[in-house]
Each structure stands twice: as C-alpha cells, then as structure tokens.
C-alpha positions as a printed Julia matrix, in Angstrom:
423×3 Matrix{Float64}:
 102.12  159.63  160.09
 104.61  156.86  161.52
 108.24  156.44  160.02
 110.26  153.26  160.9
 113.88  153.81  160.68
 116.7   151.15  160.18
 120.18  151.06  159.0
 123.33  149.35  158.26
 122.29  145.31  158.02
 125.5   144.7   156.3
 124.1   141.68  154.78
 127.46  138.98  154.24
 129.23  140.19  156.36
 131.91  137.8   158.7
 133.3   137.52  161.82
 136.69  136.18  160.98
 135.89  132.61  159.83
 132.32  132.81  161.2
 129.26  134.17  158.54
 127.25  136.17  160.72
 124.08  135.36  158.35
 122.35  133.3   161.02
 122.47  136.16  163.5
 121.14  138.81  160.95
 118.31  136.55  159.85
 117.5   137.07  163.94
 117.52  140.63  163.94
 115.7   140.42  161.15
 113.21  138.87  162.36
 112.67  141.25  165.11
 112.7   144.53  162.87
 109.75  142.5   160.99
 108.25  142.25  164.27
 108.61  145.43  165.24
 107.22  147.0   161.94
 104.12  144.32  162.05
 103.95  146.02  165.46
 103.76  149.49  164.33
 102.52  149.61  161.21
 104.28  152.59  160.02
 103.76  154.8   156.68
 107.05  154.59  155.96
 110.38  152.82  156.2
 113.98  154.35  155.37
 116.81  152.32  155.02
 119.5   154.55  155.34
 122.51  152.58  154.08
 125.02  149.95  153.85
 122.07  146.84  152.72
 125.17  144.75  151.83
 128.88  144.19  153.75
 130.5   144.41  149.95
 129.88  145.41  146.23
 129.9   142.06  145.0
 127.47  139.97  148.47
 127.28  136.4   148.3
 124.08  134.99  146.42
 122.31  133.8   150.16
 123.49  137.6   151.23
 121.93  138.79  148.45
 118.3   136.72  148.11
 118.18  137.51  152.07
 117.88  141.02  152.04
 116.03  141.42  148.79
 113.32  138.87  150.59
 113.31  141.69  154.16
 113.09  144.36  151.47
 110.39  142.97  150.13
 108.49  141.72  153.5
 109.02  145.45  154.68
 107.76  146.77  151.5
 104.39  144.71  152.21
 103.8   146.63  155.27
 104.96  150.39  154.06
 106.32  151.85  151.26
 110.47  151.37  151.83
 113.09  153.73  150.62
 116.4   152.36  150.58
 119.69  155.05  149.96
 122.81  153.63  148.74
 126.08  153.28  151.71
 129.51  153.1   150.92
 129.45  149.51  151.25
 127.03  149.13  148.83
 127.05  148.9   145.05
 125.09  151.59  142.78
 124.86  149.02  139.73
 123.71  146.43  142.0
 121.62  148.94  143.43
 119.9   149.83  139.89
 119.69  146.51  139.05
 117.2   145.46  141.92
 115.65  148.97  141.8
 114.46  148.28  138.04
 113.41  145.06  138.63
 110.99  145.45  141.6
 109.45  148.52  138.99
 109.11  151.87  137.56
 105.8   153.09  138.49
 105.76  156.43  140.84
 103.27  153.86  143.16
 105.93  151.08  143.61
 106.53  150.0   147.24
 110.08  149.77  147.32
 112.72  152.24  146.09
 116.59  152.52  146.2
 118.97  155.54  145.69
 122.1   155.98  144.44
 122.36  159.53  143.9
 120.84  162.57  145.57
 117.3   163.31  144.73
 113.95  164.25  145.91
 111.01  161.35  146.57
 107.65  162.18  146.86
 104.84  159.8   148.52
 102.07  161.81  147.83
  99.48  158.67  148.91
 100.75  158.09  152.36
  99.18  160.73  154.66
  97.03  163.61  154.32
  99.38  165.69  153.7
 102.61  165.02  150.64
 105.53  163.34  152.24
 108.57  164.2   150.63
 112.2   162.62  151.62
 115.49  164.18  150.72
 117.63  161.52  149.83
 121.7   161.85  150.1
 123.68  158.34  149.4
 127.26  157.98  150.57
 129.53  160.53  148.45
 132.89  159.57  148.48
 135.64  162.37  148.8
 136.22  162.93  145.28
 132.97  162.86  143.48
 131.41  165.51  145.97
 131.99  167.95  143.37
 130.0   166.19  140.68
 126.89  167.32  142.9
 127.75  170.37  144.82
 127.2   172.92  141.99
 126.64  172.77  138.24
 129.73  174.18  137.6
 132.2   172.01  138.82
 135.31  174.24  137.81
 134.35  176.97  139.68
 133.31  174.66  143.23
 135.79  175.59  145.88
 135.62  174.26  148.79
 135.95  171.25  151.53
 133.67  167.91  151.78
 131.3   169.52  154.14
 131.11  172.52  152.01
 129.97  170.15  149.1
 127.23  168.03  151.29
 125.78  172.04  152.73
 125.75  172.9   148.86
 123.53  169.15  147.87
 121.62  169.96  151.08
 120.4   173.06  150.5
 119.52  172.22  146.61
 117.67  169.23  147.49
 115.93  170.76  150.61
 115.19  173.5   148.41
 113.27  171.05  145.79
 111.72  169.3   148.72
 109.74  172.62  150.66
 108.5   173.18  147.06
 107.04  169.48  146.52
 105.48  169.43  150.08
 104.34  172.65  150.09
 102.76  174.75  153.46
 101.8   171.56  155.12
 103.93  168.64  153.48
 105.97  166.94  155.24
 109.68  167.14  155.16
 112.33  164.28  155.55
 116.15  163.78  155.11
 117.6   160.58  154.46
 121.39  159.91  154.44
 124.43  157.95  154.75
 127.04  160.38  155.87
 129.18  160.92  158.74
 128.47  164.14  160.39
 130.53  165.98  162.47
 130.5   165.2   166.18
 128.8   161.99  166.16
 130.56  158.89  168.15
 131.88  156.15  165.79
 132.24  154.17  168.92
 134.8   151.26  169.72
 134.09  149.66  166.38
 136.96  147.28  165.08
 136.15  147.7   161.7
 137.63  150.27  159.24
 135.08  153.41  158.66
 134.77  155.89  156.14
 134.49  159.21  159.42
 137.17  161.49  159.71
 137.55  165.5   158.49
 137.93  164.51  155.47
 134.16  162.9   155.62
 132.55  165.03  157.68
 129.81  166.93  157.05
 127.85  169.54  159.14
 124.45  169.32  161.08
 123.21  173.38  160.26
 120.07  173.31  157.86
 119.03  169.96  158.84
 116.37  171.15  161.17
 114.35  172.16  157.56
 113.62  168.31  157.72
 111.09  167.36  160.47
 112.86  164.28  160.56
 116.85  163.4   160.15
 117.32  159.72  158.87
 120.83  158.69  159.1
 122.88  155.65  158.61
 127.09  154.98  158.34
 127.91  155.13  162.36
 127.36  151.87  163.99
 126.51  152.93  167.38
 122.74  154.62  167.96
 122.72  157.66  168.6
 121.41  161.47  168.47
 122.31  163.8   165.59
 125.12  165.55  167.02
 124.37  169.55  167.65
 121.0   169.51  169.31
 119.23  171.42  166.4
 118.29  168.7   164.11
 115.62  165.89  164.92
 117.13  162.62  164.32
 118.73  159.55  164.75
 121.88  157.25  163.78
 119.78  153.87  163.67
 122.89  152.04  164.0
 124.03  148.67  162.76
 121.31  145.8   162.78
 123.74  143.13  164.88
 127.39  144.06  166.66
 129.03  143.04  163.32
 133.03  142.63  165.74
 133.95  142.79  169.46
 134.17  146.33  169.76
 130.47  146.98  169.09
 129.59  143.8   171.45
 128.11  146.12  173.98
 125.72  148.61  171.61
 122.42  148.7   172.09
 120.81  147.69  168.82
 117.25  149.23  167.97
 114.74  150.54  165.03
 114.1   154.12  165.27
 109.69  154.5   165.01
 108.67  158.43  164.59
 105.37  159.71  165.0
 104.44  163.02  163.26
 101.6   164.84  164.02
  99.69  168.14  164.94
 101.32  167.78  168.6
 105.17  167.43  166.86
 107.45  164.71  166.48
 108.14  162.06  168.72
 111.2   160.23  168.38
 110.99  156.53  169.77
 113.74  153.98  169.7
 112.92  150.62  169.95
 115.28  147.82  171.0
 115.51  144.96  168.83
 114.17  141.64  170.34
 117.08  139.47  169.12
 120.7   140.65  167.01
 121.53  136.82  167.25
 124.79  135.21  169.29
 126.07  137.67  171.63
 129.72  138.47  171.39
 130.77  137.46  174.59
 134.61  138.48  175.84
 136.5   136.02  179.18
 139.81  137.06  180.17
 140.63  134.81  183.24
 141.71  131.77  184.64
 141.04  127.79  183.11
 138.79  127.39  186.05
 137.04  130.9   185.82
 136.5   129.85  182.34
 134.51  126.26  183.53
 132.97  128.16  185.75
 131.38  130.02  182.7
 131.48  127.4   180.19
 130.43  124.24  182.7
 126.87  122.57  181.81
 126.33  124.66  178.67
 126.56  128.03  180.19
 128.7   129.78  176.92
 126.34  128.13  174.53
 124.27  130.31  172.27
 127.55  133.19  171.87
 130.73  133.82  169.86
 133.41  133.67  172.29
 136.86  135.55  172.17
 138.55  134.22  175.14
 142.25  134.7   176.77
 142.85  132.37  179.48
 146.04  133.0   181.76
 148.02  130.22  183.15
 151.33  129.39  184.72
 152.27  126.7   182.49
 150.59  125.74  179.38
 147.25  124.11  178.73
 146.73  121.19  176.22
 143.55  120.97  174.5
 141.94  124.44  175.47
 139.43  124.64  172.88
 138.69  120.74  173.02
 137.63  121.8   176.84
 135.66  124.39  175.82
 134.07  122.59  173.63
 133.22  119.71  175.97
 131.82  122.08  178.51
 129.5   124.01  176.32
 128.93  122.68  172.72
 126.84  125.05  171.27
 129.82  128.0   171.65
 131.28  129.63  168.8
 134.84  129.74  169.48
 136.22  133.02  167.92
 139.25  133.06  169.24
 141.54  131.53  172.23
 144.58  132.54  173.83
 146.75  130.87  176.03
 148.53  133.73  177.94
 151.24  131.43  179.79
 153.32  133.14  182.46
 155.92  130.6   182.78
 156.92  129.98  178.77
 160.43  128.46  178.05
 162.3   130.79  176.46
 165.79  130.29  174.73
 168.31  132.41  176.6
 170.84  134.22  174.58
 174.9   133.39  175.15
 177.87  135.58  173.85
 180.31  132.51  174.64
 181.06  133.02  170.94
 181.97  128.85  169.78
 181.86  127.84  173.65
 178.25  127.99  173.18
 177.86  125.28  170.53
 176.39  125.3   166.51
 173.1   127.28  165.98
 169.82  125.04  166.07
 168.91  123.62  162.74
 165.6   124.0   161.27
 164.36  120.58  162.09
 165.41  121.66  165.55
 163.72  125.12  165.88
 160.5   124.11  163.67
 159.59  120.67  166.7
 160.53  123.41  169.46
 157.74  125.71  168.16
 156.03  122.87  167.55
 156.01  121.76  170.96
 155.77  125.12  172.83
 153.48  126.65  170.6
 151.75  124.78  168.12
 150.32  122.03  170.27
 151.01  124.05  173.93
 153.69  121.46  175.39
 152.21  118.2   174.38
 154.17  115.54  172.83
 152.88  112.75  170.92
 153.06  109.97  168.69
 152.97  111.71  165.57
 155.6   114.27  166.35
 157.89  111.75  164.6
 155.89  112.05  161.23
 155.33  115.82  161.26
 159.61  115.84  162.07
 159.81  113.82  158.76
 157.47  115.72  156.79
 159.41  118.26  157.16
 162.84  117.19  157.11
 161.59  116.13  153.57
 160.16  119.39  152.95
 163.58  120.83  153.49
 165.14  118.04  151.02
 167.32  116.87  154.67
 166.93  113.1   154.26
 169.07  111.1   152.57
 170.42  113.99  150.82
 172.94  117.07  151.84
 171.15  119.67  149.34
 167.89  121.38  149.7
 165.07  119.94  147.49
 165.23  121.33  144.07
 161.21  121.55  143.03
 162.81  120.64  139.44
 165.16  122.97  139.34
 167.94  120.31  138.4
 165.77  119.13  135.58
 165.19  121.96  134.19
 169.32  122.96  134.42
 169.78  119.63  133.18
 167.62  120.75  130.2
 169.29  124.35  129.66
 172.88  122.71  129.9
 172.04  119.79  126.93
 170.68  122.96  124.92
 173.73  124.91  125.02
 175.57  122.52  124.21
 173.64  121.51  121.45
 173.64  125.36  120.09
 177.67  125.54  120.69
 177.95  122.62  118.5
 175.82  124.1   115.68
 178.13  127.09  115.62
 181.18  125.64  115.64
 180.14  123.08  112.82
 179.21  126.35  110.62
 182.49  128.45  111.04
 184.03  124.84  110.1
C-alpha cells in the first residue's frame, strides 16, 4: 500500500498584517499534485487544519474544499492539533457522514480506525489528537484517581491501550499505523517565531512506537525524523514557512510505500509554499541592487537597511523598484541619529521641551525620517488642539466641565430642598 502524509496547513493564519491564504492555496496546489501523482491508499493529516478555533469563513471553505479533493483520491484521516477546534471538528466530521465507508474522517479523541477495503490486508491507524497537559488523565487509565504520573507517562499509557486495540483489529498480517499530534522528546522545534505547545511538560516518549509500521506525526514545524532511531516516521512539517524563522525549511509531503520488501519512507518536496520570506540586511544601494527591475517581486520582505543619515521614503523606493514585493517590515538603522544630550546646568540649561515641542521632534526624526513638509504645520495644530493648547491655558476637558457643571447645579438644587424642610 502507499500512505501520503501531510501536516500542519494552519489554514488563516497571518503574517503580521499580511493573510498568508494566497500562499497556502499554492502549496496546496502542489500537495494535490503530488497525491494525483502518487495515488496513494491513504492520506493522514496529522494536525493543526486551522491557525485558530474560531478560522475565518474563506479559511474555513478552503480547507474543507482540499479535504474533500484529497478525499477523492484516498480515503483521508484527519486528527485534531492544538490549534484546532474539536466542536468544529465534529461538526464537519458529521456532515461529510457516518457510514464506516466514508472517505474522509476527523479525530478528536484517541481511537482506533480501521480501513478494512484499502489493501489486501486490514489497515488499521492509531489515532492520538493533541492532549493538552491537564486532560491527559481523562485517557491514560480508567481510573483517573489512582493515575500517577507525568505527561509522557499518560501518552505511553493511551499508546499502549490503543496499540493494543489496533494488533487485535489487524491481526497477523494487518497493517499497523500511528497517527499523532504530539511533541516527542528530542525532536527539533527549529527557529520558529511562533509560540509552540513543546517543552517537558509536553513531551512524550518515542519507545513502543516501532509496534506501528508507520509513525505519522504533526505539531513541529520543521521536517524531520522521529527522534530515537527506533520508530519509522516522520514530522511532515508545516505546509508553507508560516514567520521568518521557518523561511529556510524545506517544506514536503511524506509518501510511504509498504510492502513484502518493508517500508520505504520518501519525502517529497512541495512544488510551490507560495512568496518566499526573503530577509536584506544591508546598505540602500545593496538593497537596489536586489530590488532594481523587479528583482524582490514575488516575496515578503523583512528588510533593515543601514545608513549614515536617514532615508526619506524607504518603502516608496522599494516599492518603485519592485512592485510586486510584500513589504513586511523596514528598518532604517541610522548611524548618525540626533540625539538630545543631557545637561545638569540645573536652570542654566533652560525650561523642559513642551509637548508640541517633543511630539514635531519625533515627528521629524522618526516618524517621517528627517523630512519636513508642508503639512507639518497642520499635524502641529492637530495636536496642539488635541492637547486643548490653543487659545486656551487648560487641557481639553472631553466634557468634563459639562458634566461638573451638571453635578454642581444638582447639589445645589438638593441643599436647597433640605434646608427648605428643616425650615
């Protein structure tokens, strides 16, 4: 038989102000290609369908529409992540079916699938969804008062009940899979910028995996082996580098052949994960270099751009040299910045700046990197007026003094009640 193995789409998810749908409709793309390519028995997602509980709607009709393409060439098992929502989960579950013959299944708790129709043989798939810390209990034993014991304890306890259930469903000469989204001790997280659920206090432990002929996993970003040696199987990694620090990953669908001969583990590189992520730290005319005639079109670009004095209009020269870049982010590292030196004169050194003062120096330094223009004047009054500075010596009072005005007349009112009853 042929397995496909993907992982982590984290369908919605952003790069700062930039939705990263159009690059995971790419990748998409490809992983269609690749499974049109292959033609496997069977797919496994193994986690984290969805960036959040609650995905936009496009988020949302996107991935059930792969789901469903995938499910036309193979039978597709999805297990929950931690970024995913069980309810949401269920609800798609029940409405693509209930039949045992249905193409497309998700998973929200640990259990034991059986697809007796896809090989000679039964193929059954262990199935653990993300756990968090707390609930680990709830599975690891009937009892739960009398489980004692760590996180890792708790996944070896789920492992060895469900592998358990498995060997008896496949029998001598079934065949034997593990799907899950767990962290497990050992593996590489990589330089991801984004916050993950790895750590002792998630970590679970490779021994008894090798009962599986094949180890689906999904919750670390970067591909990679199973950690250990002993198991067969793969971290499929995340479908597109979803922030800088995963900008150099490899991104690839994991295809496993099964047969008499053993198992053959096969990565395959996806054709496209969309924009690059593309990272300049240099000089403005390094930066044309790069950028001149188009070259930084096509990528999301995080750029730092030294100078000795500062640089009007950086991103409106980016943008004219390559108009088809996604600016992420620019910084204008400037060696020679005016700074405000500090004087212990005591009054020889004059009054303190006011705000009007300090707000059109950052303005001018900062804000719009030295320039100076015609509508400094109107941003200066804007703000003076914000302050409540002109043609008045108080701050502004938002209503405040209409509101005391108010209070005052009232107490007044309520004095002169009382003193009209005592009289």
């Amino acid at each position: 038989m042929k397995l496909l193995h993907t992982s982590d789409w984290h369908l919605g998810a952003r790069l700062g102000r930039h939705d990263r749908m159009p690059d995971q409709r790419d990748a998409l793309h490809g992983l269609l290609e690749i499974a049109q390519d292959v033609r496997p028995d069977l797919i496994l997602h193994t986690g984290d369908l969805f960036d959040a509980f609650r995905p936009p709607y496009p988020a949302l009709r996107l991935g059930v529409r792969a789901l469903n393409r995938l499910a036309e060439i193979a039978p597709t098992l999805v297990v929950r992540g931690n970024h995913d929502s069980s309810e949401l989960f269920q609800v798609i579950d029940e409405l693509v079916g209930t039949g045992s013959s249905r193409r497309l299944r998700l998973v929200v708790e640990p259990t034991v699938e059986e697809y007796p129709e896809i090989a000679s043989e039964p193929v059954v798939v262990a199935c653990v969804p993300f756990i968090p810390a707390g609930a680990v209990v709830d599975y690891a034993s009937d009892e739960h008062t009398r489980f004692e014991g760590n996180y890792a304890d708790g996944i070896r306890a789920v492992n060895s009940r469900l592998f358990a259930e498995a060997e008896k469903r496949a029998g001598r000469r079934g065949i034997v899979l593990y799907a899950a989204h767990l962290h497990l001790h050992g593996a590489k997280p990589g330089n991801s910028e984004r916050r993950l659920t790895v750590g002792e206090d998630y970590a679970a432990h490779p021994e008894g995996l090798q009962r599986a002929l094949y180890s689906a996993f999904g919750h670390i970003h970067d591909p990679q082996l199973l950690p250990g040696g002993a198991a067969t199987g793969r971290y499929a990694g995340s479908l597109v580098p979803l922030d800088f620090g995963e900008a150099t990953q490899a991104k690839e669908a994991v295809v496993v052949r099964i047969d008499d001969d053993g198992v053959k583990v096969d990565p395959h590189r996806l054709p496209t994960t969309g924009r690059p992520l593309t990272q300049f730290s240099g000089t403005l005319d390094e930066l044309e270099d790069q950028a001149q005639d188009g070259g930084l079109d096509g990528v999301i670009l995080k750029a730092r751009v030294v100078s000795e004095e500062p640089i009007p209009h950086l991103a409106d020269q980016l943008a004219e040299w390559s108009p088809g870049c996604t600016l992420f982010n620019v910084v204008n590292d400037v060696a020679n910045r005016r700074a405000t030196p500090i004087s212990d004169d005591g009054d020889d050194a004059g009054p303190e700046p006011g705000m009007e003062e300090l707000f059109m120096e950052w303005r001018a330094a900062a804000a719009t990197a030295g320039q100076r223009n015609a509508a400094d004047e109107t941003v200066r009054a804007l703000f003076a007026q914000a302050l409540g500075t002109v043609g008045q010596d108080a701050h502004p009072s938002f209503g405040a003094e209409h509101l005391a005005t108010r209070a005052e007349e009232t107490l007044t009112s309520l004095a002169t009640k009382r003193r009209a009853a005592r009289d």
